[in-house]
mmCIF file as gemmi writes it, N, C-alpha and C atoms, coordinates in Angstrom:
data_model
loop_
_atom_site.group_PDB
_atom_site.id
_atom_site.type_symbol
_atom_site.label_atom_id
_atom_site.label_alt_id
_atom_site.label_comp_id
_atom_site.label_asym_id
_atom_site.label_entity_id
_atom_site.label_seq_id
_atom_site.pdbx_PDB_ins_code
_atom_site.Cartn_x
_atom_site.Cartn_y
_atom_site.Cartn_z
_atom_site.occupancy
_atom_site.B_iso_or_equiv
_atom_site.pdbx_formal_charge
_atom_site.auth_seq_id
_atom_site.auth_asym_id
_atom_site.pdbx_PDB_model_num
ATOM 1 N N . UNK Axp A 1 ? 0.826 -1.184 0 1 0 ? 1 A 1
ATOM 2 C CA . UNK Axp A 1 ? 0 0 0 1 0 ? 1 A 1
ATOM 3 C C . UNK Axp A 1 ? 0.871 1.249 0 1 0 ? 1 A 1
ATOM 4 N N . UNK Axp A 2 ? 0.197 2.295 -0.808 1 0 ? 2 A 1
ATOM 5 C CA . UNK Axp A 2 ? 1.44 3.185 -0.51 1 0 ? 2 A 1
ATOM 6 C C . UNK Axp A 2 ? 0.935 4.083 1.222 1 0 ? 2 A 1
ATOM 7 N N . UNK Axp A 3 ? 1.586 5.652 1.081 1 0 ? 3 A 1
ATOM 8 C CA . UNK Axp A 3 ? 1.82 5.857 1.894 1 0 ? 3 A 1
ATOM 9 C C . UNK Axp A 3 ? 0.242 6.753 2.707 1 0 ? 3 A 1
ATOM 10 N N . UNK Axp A 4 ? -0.524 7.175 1.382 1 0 ? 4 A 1
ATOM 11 C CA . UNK Axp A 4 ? -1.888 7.919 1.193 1 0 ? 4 A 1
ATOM 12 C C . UNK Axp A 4 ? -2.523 6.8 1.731 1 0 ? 4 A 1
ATOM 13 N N . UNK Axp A 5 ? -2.526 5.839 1.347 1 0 ? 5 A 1
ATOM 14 C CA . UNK Axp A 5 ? -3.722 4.426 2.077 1 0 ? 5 A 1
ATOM 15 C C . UNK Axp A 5 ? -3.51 4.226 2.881 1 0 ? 5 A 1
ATOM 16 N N . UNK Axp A 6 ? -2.475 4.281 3.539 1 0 ? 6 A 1
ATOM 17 C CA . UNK Axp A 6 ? -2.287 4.195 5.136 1 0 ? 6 A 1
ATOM 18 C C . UNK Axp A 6 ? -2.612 5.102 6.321 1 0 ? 6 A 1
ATOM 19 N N . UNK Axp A 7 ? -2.308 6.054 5.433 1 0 ? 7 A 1
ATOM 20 C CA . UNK Axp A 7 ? -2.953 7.655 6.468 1 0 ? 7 A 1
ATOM 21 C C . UNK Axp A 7 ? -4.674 7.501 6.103 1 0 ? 7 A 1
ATOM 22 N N . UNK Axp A 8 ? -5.355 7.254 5.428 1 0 ? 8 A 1
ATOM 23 C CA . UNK Axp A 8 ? -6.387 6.613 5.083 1 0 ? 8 A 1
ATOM 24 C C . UNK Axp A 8 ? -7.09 6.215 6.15 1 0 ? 8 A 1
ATOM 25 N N . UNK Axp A 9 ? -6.42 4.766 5.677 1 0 ? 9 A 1
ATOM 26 C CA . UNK Axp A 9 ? -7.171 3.533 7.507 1 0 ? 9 A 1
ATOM 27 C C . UNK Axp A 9 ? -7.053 4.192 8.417 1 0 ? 9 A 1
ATOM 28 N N . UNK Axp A 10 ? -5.796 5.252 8.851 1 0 ? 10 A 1
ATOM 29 C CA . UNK Axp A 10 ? -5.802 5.54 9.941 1 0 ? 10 A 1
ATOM 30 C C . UNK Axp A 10 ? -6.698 6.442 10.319 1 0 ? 10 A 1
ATOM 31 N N . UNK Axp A 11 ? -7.25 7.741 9.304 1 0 ? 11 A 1
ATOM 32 C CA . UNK Axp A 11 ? -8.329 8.74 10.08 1 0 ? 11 A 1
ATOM 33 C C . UNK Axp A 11 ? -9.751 7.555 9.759 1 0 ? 11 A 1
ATOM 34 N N . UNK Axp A 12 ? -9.526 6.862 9.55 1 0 ? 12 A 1
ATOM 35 C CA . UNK Axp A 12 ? -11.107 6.028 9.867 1 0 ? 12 A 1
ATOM 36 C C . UNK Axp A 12 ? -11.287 4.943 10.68 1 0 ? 12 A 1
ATOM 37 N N . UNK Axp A 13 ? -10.05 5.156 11.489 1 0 ? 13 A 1
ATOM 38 C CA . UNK Axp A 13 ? -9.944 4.045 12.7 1 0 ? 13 A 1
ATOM 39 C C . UNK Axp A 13 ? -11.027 3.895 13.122 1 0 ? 13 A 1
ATOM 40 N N . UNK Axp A 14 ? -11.53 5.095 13.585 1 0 ? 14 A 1
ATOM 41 C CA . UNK Axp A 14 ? -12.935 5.202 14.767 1 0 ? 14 A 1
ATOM 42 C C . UNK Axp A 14 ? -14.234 4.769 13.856 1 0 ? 14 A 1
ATOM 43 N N . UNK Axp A 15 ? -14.153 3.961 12.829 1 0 ? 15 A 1
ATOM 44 C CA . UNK Axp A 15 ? -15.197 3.217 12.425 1 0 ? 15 A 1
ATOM 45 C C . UNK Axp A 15 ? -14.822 1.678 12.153 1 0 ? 15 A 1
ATOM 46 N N . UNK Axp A 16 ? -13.512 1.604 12.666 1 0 ? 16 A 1
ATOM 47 C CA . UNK Axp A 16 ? -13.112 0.088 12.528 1 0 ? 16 A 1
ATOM 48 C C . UNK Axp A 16 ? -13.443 -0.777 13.946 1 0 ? 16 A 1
ATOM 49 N N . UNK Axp A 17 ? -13.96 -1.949 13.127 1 0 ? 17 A 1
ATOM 50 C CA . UNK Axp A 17 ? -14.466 -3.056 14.062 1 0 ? 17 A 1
ATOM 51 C C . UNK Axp A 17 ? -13.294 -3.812 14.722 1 0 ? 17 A 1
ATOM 52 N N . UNK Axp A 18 ? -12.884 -4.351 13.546 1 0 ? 18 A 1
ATOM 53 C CA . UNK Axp A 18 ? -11.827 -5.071 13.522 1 0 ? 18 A 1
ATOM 54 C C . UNK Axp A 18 ? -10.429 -5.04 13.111 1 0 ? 18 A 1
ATOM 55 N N . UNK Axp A 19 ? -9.378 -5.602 13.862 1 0 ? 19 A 1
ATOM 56 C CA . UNK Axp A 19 ? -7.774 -4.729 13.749 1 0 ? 19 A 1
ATOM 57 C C . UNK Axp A 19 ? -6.899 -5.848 14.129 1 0 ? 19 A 1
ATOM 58 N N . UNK Axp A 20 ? -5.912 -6.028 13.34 1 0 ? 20 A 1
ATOM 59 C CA . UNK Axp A 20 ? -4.828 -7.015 13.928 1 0 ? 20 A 1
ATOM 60 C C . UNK Axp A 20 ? -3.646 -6.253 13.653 1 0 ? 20 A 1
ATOM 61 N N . UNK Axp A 21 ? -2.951 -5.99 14.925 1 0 ? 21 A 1
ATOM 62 C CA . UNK Axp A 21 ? -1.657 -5.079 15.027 1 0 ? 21 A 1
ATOM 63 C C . UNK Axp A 21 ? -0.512 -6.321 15.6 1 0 ? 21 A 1
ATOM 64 N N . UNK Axp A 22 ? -0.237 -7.352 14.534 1 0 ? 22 A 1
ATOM 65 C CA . UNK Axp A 22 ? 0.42 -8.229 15.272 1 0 ? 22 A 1
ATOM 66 C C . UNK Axp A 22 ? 2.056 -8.213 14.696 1 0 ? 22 A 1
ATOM 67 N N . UNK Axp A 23 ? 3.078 -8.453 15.644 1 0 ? 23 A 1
ATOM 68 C CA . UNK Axp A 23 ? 4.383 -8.302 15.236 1 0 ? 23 A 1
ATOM 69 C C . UNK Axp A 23 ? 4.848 -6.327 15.351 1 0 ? 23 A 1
ATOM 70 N N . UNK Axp A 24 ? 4.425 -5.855 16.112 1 0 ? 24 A 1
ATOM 71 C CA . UNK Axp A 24 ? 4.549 -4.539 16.119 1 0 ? 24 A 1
ATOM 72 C C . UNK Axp A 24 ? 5.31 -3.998 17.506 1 0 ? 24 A 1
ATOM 73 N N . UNK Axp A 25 ? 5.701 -4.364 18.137 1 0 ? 25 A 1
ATOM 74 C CA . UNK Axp A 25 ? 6.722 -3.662 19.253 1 0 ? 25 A 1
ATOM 75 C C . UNK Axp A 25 ? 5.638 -3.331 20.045 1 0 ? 25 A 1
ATOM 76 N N . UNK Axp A 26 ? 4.188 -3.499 19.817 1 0 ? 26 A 1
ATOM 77 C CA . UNK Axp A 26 ? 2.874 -2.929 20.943 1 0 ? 26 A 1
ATOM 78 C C . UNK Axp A 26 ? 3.573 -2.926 22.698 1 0 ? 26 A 1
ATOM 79 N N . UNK Axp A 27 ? 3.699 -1.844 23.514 1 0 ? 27 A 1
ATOM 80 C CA . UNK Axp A 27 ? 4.057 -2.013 24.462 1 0 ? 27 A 1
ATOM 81 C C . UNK Axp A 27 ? 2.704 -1.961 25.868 1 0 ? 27 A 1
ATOM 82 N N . UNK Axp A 28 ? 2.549 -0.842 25.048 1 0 ? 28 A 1
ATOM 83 C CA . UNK Axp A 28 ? 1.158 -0.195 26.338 1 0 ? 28 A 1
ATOM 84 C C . UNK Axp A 28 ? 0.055 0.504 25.405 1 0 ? 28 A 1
ATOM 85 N N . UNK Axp A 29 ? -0.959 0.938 25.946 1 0 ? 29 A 1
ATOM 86 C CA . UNK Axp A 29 ? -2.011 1.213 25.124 1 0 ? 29 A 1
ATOM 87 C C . UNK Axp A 29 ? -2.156 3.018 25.305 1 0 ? 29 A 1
ATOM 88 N N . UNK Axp A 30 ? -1.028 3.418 26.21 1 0 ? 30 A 1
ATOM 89 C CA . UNK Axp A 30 ? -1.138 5.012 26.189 1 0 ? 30 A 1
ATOM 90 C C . UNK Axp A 30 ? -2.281 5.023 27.313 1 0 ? 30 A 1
ATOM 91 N N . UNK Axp A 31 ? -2.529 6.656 27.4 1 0 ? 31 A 1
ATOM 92 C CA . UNK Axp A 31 ? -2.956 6.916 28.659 1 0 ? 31 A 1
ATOM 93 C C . UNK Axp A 31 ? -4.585 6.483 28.287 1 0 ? 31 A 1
ATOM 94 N N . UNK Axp A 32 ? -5.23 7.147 29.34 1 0 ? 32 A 1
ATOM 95 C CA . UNK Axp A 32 ? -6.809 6.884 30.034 1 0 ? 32 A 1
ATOM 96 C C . UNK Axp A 32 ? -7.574 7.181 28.799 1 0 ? 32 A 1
ATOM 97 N N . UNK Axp A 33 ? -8.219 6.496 27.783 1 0 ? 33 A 1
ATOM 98 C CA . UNK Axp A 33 ? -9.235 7.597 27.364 1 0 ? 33 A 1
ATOM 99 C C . UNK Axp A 33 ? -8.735 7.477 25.582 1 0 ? 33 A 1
ATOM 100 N N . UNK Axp A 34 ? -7.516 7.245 25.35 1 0 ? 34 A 1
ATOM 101 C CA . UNK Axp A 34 ? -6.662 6.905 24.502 1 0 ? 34 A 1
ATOM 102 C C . UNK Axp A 34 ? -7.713 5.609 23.26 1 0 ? 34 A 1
ATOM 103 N N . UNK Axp A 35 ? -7.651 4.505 23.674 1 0 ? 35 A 1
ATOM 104 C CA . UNK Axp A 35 ? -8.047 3.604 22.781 1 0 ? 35 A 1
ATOM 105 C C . UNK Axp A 35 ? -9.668 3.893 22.503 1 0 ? 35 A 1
ATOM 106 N N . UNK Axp A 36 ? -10.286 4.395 23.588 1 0 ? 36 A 1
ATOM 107 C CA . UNK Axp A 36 ? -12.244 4.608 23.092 1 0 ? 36 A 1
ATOM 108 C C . UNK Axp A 36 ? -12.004 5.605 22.273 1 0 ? 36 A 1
ATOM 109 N N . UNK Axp A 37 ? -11.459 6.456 22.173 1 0 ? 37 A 1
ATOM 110 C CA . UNK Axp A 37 ? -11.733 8.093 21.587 1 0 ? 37 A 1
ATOM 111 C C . UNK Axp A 37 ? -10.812 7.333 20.152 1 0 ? 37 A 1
ATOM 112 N N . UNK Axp A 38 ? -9.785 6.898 20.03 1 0 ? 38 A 1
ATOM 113 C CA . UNK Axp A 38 ? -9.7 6.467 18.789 1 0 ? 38 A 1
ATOM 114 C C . UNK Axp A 38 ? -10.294 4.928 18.268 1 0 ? 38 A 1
ATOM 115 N N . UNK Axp A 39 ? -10.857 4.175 18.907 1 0 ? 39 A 1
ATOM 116 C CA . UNK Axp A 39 ? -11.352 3.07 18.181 1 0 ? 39 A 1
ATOM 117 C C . UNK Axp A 39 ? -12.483 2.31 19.077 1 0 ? 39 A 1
ATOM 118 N N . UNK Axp A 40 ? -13.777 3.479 18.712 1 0 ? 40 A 1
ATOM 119 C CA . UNK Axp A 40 ? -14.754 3.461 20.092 1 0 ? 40 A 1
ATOM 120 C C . UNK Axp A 40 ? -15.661 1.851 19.186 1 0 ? 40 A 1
ATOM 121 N N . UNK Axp A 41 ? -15.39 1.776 18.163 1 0 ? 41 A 1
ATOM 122 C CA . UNK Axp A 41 ? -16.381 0.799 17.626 1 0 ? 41 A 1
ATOM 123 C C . UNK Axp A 41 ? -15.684 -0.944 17.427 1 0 ? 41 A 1
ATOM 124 N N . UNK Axp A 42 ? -14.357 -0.778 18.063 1 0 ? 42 A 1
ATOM 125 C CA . UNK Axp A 42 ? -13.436 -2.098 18.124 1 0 ? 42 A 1
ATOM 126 C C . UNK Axp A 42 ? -14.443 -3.449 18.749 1 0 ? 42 A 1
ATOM 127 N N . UNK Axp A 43 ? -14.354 -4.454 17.61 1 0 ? 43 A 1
ATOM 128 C CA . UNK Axp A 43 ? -14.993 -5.221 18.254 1 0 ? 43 A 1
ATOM 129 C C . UNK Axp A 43 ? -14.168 -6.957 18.613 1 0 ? 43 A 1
ATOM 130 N N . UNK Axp A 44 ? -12.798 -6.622 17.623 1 0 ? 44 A 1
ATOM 131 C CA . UNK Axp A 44 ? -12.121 -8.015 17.807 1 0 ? 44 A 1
ATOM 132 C C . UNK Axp A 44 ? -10.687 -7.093 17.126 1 0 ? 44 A 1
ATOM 133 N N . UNK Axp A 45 ? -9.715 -7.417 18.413 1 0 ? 45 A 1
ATOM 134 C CA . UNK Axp A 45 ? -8.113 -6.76 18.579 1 0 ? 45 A 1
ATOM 135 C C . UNK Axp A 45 ? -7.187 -7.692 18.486 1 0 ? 45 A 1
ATOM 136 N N . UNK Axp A 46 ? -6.374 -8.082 17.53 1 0 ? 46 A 1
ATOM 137 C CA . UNK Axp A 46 ? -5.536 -8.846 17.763 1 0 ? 46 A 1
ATOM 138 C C . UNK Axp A 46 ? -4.203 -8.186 17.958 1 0 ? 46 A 1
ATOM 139 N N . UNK Axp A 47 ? -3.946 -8.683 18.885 1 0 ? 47 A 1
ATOM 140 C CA . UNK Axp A 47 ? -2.237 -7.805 19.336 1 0 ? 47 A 1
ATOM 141 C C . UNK Axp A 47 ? -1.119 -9.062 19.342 1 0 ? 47 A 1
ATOM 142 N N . UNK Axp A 48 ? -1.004 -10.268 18.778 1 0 ? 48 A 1
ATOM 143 C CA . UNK Axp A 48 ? -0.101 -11.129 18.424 1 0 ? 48 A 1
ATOM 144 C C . UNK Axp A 48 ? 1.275 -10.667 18.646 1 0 ? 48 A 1
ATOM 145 N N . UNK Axp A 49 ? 1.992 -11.354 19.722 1 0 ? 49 A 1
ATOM 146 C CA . UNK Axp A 49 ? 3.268 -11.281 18.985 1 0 ? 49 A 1
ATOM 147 C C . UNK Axp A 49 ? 3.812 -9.719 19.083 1 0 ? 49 A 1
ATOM 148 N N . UNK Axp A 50 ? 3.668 -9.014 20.404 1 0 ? 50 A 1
ATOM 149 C CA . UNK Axp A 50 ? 3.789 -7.743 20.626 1 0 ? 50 A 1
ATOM 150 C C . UNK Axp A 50 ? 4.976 -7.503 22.314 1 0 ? 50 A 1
ATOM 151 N N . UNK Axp A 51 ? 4.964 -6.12 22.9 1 0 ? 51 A 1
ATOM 152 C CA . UNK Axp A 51 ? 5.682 -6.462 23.688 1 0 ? 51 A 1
ATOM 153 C C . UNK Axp A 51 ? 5.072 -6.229 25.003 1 0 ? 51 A 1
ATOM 154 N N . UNK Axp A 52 ? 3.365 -6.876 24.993 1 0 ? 52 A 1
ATOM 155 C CA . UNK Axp A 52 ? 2.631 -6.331 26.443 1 0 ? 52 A 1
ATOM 156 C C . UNK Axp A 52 ? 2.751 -7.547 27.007 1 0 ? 52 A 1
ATOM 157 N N . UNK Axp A 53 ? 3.209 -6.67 28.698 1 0 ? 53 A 1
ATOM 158 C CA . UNK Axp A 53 ? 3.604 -7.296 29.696 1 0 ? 53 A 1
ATOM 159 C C . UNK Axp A 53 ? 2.883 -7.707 30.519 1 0 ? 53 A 1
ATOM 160 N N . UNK Axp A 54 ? 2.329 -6.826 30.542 1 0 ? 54 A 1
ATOM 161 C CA . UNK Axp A 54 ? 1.355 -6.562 32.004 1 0 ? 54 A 1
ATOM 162 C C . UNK Axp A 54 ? -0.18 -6.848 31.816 1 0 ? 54 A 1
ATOM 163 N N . UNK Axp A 55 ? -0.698 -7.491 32.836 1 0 ? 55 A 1
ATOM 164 C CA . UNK Axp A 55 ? -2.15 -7.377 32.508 1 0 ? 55 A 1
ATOM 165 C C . UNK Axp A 55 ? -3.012 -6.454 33.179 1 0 ? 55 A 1
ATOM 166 N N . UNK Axp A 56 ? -2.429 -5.481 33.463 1 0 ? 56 A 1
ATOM 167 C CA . UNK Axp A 56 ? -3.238 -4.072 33.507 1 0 ? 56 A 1
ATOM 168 C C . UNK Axp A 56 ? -3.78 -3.387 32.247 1 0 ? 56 A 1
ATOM 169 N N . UNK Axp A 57 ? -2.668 -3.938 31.208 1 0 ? 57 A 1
ATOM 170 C CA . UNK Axp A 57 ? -2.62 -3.08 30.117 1 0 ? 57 A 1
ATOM 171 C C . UNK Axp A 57 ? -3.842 -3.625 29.467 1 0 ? 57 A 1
ATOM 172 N N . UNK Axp A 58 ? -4.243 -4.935 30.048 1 0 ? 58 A 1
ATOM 173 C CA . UNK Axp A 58 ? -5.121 -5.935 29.491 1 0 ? 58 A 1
ATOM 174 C C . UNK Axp A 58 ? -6.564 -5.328 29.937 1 0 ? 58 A 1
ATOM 175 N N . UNK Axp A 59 ? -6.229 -4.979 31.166 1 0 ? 59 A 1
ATOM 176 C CA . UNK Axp A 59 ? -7.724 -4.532 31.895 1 0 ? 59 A 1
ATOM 177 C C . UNK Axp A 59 ? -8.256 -3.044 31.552 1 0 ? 59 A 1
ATOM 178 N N . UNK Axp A 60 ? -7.112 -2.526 31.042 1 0 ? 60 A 1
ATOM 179 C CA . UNK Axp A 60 ? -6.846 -1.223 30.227 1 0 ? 60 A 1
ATOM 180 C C . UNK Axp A 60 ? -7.936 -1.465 29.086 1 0 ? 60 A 1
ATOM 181 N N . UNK Axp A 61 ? -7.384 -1.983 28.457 1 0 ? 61 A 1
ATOM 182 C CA . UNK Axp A 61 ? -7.916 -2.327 26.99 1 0 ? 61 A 1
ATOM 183 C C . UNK Axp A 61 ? -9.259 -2.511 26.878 1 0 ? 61 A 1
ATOM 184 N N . UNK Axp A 62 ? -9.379 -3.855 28.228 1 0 ? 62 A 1
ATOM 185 C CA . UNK Axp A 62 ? -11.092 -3.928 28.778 1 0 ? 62 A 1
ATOM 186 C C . UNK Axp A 62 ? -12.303 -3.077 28.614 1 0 ? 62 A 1
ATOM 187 N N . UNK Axp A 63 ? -11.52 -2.262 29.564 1 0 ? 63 A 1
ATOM 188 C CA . UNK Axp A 63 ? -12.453 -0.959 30.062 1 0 ? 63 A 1
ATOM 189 C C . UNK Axp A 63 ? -12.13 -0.187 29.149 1 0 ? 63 A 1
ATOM 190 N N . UNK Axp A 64 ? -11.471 0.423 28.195 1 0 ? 64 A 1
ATOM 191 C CA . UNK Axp A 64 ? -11.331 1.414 27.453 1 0 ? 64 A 1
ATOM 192 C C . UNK Axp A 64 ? -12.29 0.911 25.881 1 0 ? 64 A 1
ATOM 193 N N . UNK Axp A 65 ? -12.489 -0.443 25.803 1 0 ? 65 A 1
ATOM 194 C CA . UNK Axp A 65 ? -13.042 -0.794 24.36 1 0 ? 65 A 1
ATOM 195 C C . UNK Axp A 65 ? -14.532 -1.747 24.938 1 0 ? 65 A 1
ATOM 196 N N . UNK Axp A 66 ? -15.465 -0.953 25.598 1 0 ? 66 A 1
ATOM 197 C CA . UNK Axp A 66 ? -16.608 -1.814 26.185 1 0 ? 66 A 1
ATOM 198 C C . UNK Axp A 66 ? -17.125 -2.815 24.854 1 0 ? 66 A 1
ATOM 199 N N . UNK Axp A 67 ? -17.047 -2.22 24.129 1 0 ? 67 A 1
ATOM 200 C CA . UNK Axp A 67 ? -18.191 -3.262 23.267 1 0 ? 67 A 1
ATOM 201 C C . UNK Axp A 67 ? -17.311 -4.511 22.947 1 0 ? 67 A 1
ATOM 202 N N . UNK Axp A 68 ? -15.864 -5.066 23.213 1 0 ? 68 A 1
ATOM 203 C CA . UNK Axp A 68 ? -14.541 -5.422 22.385 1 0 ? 68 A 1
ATOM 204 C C . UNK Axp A 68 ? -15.277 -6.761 22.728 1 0 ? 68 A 1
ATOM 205 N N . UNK Axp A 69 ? -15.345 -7.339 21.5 1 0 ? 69 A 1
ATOM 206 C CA . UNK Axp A 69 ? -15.888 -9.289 22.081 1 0 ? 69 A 1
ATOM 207 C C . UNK Axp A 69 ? -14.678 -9.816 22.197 1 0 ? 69 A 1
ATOM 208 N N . UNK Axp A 70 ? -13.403 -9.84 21.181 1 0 ? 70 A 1
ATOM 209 C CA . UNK Axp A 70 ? -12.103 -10.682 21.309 1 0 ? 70 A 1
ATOM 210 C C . UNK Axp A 70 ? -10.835 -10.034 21.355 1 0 ? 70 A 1
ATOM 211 N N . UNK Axp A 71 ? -10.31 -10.368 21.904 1 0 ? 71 A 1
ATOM 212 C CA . UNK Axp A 71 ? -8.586 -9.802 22.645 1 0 ? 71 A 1
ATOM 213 C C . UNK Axp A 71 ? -7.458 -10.507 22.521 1 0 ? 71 A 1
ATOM 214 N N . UNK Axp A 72 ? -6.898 -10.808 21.229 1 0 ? 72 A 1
ATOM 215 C CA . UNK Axp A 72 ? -6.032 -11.769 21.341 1 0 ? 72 A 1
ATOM 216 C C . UNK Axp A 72 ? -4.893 -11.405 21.454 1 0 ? 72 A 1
ATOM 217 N N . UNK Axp A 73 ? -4.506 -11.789 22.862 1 0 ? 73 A 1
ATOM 218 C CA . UNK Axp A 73 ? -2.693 -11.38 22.807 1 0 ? 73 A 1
ATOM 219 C C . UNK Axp A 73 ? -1.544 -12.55 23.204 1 0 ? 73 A 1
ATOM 220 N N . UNK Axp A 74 ? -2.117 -13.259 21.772 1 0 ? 74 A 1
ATOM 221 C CA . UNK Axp A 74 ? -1.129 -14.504 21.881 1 0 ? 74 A 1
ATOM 222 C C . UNK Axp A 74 ? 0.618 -14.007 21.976 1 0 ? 74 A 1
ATOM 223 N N . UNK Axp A 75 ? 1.362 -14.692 22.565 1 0 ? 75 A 1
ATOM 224 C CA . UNK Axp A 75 ? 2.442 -14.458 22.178 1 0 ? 75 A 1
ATOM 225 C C . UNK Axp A 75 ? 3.29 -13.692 22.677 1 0 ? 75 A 1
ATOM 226 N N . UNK Axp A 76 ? 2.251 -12.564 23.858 1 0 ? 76 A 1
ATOM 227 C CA . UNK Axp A 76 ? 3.551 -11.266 24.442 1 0 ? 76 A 1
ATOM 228 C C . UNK Axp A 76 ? 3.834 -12.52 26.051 1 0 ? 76 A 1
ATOM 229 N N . UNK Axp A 77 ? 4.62 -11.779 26.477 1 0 ? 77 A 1
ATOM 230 C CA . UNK Axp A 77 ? 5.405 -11.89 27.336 1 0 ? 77 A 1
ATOM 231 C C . UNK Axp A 77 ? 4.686 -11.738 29.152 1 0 ? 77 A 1
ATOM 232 N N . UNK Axp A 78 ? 3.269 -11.894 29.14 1 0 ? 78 A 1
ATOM 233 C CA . UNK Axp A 78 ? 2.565 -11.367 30.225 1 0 ? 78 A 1
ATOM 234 C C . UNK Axp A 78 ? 2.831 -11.951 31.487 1 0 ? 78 A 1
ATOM 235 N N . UNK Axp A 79 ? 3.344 -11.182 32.523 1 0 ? 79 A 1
ATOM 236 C CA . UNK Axp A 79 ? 3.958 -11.178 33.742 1 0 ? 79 A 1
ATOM 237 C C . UNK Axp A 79 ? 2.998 -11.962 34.842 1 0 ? 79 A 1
ATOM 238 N N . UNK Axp A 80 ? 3.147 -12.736 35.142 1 0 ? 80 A 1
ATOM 239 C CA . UNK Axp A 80 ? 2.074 -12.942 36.735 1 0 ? 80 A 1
ATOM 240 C C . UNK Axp A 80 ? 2.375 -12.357 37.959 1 0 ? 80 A 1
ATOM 241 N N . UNK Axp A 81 ? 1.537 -11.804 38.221 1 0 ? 81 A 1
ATOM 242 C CA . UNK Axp A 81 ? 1.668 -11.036 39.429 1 0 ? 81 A 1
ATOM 243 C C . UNK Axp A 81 ? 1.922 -11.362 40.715 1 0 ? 81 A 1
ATOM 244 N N . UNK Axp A 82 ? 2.738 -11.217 41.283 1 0 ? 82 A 1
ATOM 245 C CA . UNK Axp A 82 ? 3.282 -11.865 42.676 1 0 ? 82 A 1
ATOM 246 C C . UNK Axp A 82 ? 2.283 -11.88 43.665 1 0 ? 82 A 1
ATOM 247 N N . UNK Axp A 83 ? 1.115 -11.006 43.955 1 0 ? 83 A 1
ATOM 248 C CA . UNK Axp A 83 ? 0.008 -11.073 44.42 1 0 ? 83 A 1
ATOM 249 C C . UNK Axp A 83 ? -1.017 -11.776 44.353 1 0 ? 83 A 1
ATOM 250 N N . UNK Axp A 84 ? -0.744 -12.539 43.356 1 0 ? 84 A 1
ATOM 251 C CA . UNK Axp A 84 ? -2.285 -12.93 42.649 1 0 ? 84 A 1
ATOM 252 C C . UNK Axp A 84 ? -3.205 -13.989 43.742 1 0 ? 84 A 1
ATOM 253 N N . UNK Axp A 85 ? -4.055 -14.587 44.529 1 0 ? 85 A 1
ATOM 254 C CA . UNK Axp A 85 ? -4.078 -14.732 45.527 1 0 ? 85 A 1
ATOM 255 C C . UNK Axp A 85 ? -4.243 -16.678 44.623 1 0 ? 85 A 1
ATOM 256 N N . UNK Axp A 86 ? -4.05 -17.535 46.081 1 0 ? 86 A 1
ATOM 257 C CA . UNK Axp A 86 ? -3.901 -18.704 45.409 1 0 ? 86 A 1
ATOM 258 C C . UNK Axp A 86 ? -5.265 -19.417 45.368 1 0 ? 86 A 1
């Protein structure tokens, strides 16, 4: 694709359902407010193969994309929490 089709998809994020950002260095999802205001209509995220750690970032994602049916983050590196109760 060139470089016009890409800036493209991107101002029409906020009507995309569906998105696979896999193999991309994904670390964190940015601050509060960040993922609804750009991709309030997300309904299946694939983040494959990225570099999220944490599953905050997960609960992040949660709450920031209410309508989101699927979350796939095969493949990162996600930490268990030393707390987690047994």
């Amino acid at each position: 694709m060139g470089f016009d089709k890409h800036w493209k998809r991107i101002a029409e994020l906020d009507n995309t359902k569906e998105l696979g950002i896999n193999d991309s260095k994904v670390r964190n999802f940015g601050t509060v407010g960040t993922l609804h205001q750009l991709m309030p209509k997300m309904r299946n995220l694939s983040l494959e193969r990225n570099l999220i750690y944490s599953w905050e970032q997960i609960i992040h994602a949660g709450t920031e994309l209410p309508i989101l049916e699927q979350l796939n983050v095969s493949y990162n590196r996600l930490i268990i929490p030393e707390d987690l109760p047994s």
